[in-house]
C-alpha positions in Angstrom: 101.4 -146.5 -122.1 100.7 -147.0 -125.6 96.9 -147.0 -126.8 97.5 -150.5 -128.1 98.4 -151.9 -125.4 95.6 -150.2 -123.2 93.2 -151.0 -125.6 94.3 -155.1 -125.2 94.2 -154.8 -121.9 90.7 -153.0 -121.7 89.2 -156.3 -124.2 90.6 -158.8 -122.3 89.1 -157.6 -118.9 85.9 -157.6 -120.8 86.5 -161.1 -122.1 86.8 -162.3 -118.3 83.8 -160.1 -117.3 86.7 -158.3 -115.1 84.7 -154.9 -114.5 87.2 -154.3 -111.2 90.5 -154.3 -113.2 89.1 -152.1 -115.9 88.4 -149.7 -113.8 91.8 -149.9 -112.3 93.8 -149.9 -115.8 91.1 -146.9 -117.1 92.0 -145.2 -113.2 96.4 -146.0 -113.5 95.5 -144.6 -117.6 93.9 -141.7 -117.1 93.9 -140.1 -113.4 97.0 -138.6 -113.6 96.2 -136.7 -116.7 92.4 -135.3 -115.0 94.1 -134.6 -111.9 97.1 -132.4 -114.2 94.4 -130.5 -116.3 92.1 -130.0 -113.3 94.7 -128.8 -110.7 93.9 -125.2 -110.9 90.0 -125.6 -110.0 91.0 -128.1 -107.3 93.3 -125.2 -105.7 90.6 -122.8 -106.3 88.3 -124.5 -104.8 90.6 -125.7 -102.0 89.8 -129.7 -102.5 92.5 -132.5 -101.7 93.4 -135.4 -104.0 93.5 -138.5 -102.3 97.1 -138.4 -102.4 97.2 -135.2 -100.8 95.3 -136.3 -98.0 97.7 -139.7 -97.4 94.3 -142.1 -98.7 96.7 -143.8 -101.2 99.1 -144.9 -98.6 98.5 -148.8 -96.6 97.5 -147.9 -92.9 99.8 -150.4 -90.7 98.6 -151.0 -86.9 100.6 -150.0 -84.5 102.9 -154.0 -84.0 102.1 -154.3 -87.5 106.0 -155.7 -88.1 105.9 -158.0 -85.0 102.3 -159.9 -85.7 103.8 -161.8 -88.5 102.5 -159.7 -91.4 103.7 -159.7 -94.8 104.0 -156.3 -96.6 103.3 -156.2 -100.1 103.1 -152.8 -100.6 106.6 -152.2 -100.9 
């Protein structure tokens, strides 16, 4: 995204006294770039993203379809 916009986004979470979603805009931002410069000492030292290790995916009980439930992560 462009700075601009990041940079509006990151003032008005601070106008609401949103500390949650600035983490998650500063986390969406700039994760994927630590994770891309740190990949070689993360093989290295033989350490798993999240990602790697299936943490960013929703867990769904077994019956999870047939309680009722409404998925929103897809």
């Amino acid at each position: 995204s462009e700075p601009k916009i990041i940079d509006a986004a990151l003032r008005a979470c601070r106008r609401l006294n949103d500390f949650a979603s600035t983490v998650r805009i500063l986390e969406a931002e700039i994760y994927p770039y630590v994770i891309q410069e740190l990949r070689p000492t993360l093989n290295e030292l033989g350490i798993s993203t999240p990602e790697e290790l299936g943490l960013d995916k929703v867990y769904k009980p077994h019956g999870w379809a047939s309680q009722g439930f409404i998925d929103i992560a897809t």
